[in-house]
C-alpha positions as CSV (number, residue, x, y, z in Angstrom):
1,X,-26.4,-29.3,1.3
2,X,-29.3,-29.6,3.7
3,X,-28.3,-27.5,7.3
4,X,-25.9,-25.2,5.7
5,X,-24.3,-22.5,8.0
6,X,-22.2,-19.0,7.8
7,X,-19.5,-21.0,8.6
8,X,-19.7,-23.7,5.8
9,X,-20.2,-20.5,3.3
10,X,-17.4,-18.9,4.2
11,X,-15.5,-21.3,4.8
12,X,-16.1,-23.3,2.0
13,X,-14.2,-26.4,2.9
14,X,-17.2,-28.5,1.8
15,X,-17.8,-27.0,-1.6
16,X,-16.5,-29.0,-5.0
17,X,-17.5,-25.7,-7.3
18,X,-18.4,-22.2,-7.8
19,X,-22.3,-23.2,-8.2
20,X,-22.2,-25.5,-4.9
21,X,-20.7,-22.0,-2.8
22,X,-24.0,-20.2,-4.6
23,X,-26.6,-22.7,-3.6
24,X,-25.3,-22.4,-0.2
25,X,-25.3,-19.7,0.1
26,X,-28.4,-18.4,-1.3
27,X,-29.7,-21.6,1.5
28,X,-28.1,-19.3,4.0
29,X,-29.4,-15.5,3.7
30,X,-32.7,-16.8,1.9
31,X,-31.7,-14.7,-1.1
32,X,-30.8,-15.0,-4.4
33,X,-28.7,-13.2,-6.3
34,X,-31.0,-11.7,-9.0
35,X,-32.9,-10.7,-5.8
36,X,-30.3,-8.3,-4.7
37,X,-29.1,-6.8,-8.0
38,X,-28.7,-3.1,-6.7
39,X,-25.6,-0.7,-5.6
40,X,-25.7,-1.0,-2.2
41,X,-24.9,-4.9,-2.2
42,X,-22.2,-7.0,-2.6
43,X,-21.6,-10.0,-4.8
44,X,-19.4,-12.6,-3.6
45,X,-18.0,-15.9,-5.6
46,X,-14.5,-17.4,-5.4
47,X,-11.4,-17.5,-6.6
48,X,-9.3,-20.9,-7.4
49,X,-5.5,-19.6,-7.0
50,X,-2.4,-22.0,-6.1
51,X,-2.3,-21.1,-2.5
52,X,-6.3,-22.5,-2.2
53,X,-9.6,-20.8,-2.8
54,X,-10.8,-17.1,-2.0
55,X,-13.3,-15.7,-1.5
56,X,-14.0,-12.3,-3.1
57,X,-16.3,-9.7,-2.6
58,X,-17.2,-6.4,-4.6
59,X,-20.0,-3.5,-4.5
60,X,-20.5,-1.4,-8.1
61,X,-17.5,0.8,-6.9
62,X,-14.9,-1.8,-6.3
63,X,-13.6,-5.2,-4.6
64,X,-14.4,-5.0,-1.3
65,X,-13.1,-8.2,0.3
66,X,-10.5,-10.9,-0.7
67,X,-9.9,-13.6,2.1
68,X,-8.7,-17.3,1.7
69,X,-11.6,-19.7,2.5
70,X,-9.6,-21.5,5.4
71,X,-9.2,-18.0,7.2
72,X,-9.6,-17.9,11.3
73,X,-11.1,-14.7,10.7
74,X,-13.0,-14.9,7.7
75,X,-16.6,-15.2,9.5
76,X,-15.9,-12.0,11.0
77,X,-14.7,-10.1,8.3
78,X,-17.6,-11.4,6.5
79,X,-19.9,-9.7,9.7
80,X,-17.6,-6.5,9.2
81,X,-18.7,-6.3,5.5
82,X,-22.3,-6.8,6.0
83,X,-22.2,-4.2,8.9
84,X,-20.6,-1.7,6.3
85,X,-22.3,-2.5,2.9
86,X,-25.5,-3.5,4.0
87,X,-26.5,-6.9,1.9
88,X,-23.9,-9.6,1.1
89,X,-25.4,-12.4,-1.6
90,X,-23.6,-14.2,-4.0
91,X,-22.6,-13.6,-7.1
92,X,-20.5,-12.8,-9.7
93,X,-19.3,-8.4,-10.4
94,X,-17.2,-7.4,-13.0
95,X,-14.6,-6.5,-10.6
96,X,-14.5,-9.7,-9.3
97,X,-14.2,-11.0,-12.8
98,X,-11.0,-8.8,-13.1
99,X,-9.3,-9.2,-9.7
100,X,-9.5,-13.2,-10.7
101,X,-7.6,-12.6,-14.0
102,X,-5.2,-10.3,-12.4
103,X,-5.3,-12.6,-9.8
104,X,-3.8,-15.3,-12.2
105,X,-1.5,-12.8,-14.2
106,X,-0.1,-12.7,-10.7
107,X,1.0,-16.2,-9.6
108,X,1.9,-16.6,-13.0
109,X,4.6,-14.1,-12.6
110,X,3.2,-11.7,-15.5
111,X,1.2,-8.8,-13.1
112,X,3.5,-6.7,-10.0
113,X,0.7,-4.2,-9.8
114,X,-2.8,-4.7,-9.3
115,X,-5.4,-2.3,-11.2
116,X,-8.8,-3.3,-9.6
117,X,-10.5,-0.9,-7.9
118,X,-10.9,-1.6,-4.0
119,X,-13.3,-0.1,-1.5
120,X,-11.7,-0.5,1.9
121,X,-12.9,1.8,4.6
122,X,-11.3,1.3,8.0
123,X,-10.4,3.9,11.0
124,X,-8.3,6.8,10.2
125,X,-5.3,4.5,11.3
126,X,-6.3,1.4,9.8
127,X,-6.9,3.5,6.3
128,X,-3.3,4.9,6.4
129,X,-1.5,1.6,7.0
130,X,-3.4,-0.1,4.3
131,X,-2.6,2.8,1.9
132,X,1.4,2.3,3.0
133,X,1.0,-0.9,2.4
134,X,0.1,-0.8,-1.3
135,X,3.4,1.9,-1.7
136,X,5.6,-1.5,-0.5
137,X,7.3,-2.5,-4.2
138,X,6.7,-5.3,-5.3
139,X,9.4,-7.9,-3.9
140,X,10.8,-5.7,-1.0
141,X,9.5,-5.7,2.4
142,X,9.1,-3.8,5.5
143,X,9.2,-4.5,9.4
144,X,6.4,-3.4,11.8
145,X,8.7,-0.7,12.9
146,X,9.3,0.4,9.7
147,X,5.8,0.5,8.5
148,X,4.7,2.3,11.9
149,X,7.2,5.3,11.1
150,X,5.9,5.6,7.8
151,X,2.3,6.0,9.2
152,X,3.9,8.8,11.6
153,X,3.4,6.2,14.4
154,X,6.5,5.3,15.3
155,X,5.5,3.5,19.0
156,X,2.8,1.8,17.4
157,X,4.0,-1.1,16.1
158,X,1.9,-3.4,18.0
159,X,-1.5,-1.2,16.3
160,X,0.2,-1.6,13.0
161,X,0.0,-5.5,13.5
162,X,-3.3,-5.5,14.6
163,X,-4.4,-3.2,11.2
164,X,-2.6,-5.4,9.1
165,X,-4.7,-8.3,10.5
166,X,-7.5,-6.5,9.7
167,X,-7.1,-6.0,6.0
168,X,-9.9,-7.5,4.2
169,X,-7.9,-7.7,0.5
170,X,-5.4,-10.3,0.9
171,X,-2.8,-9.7,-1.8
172,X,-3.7,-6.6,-3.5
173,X,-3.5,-5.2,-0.4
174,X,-0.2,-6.5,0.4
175,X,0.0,-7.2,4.3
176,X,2.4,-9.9,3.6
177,X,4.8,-7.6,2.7
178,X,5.3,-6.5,6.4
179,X,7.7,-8.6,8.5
180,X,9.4,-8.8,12.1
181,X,12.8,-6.7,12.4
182,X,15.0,-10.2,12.7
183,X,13.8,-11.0,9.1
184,X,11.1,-13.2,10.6
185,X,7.8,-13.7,8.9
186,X,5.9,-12.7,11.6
187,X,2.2,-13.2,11.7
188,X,-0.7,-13.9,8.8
189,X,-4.0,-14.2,8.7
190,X,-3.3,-16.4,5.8
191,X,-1.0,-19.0,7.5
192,X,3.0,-18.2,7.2
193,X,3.6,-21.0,4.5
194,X,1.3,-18.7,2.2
195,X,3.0,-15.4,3.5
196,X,6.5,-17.4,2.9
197,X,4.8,-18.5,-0.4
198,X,4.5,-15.0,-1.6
199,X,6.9,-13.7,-0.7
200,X,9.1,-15.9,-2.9
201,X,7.3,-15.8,-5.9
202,X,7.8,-11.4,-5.8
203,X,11.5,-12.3,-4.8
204,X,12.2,-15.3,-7.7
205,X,9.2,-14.3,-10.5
206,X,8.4,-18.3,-9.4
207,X,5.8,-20.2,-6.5
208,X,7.7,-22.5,-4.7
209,X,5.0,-24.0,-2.4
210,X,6.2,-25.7,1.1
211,X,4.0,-27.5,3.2
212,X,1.2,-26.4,4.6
């Protein structure tokens, strides 16, 4: 575990349990958890699921961050959380404890609508695609064009893209909801097996899993 970076954190690729991610971790920022105890900081374990590990993040007032460990992005969203939250140490908050049973409920087919309480601030733009976003129903979908109209944008589809690339709460908030006009997938930060993956299990109440 000796020579740890950000990147093995977060990505976590090397990790066999919860308590390995910790110890890196805390290797990493020089910090440990009951260290950092306060409001202003922001716990972060993982989260097995069928579709891999996430990692997920939360401050006193809600989840802040739910990303898949194999992300292309995931280091910078990290950056973008510490920028906003101040200290990021891991950890393990009661909301976190939550989103990972309705997490489960979920790919079990039991939970359409998540109840955990999310802190996502973004621009103005970014904030009112998100919030469209989690008014998609569960199993229905919309295209980038449709989602941009919604938002009163109707030329922006390109800027709606690039906000749903910039969600930080993978699922809850449900970017994989949005697809291209043809009834293409489009893009996803996740990888399009997982968005395809999804997709499925809110259209059949089952996870089919392809190949990755």
């Amino acid at each position: 575990m000796m020579g740890v970076t950000l990147d093995d954190v977060t990505l976590g690729m090397e990790f066999e349990s919860d308590s390995d991610f910790r110890d890196a971790f805390a290797r990493t920022f020089g910090r440990v958890q009951e260290q950092s105890r306060d409001d202003d900081c922001v716990l972060v374990s993982w989260i097995e699921s069928p579709l891999g590990p996430l990692v997920a993040g939360a401050r006193a007032d809600g989840v802040c961050l739910l990303e898949y460990t194999d992300r292309r992005r995931l280091t910078a969203q990290m950056e973008t959380v510490r920028r906003r939250f101040g200290a990021v140490v891991p950890g393990e908050s009661p909301h976190v404890v939550r989103l990972r049973e309705e997490i489960q409920a979920y790919f079990a087919g039991r939970l359409r609508q998540f109840s955990v309480p999310l802190v996502a601030p973004g621009t103005p733009f970014q904030e009112r695609v998100w919030t469209e976003l989690t008014r998609i129903p569960y199993g229905a979908t919309l295209s980038y064009e449709e989602l941009a109209q919604t938002v009163g944008a109707p030329r922006a589809q390109r800027a709606v893209g690039h906000a749903n690339g910039m969600n930080r709460i993978a699922i809850v908030i449900p970017c994989h909801r949005v697809i291209n006009k043809s009834g293409k997938l489009g893009g996803y930060g996740g990888l399009l097996w997982r968005k395809q993956a999804l997709l499925d299990l809110e259209r059949t109440g089952q996870l089919a899993l392809g190949a990755s």
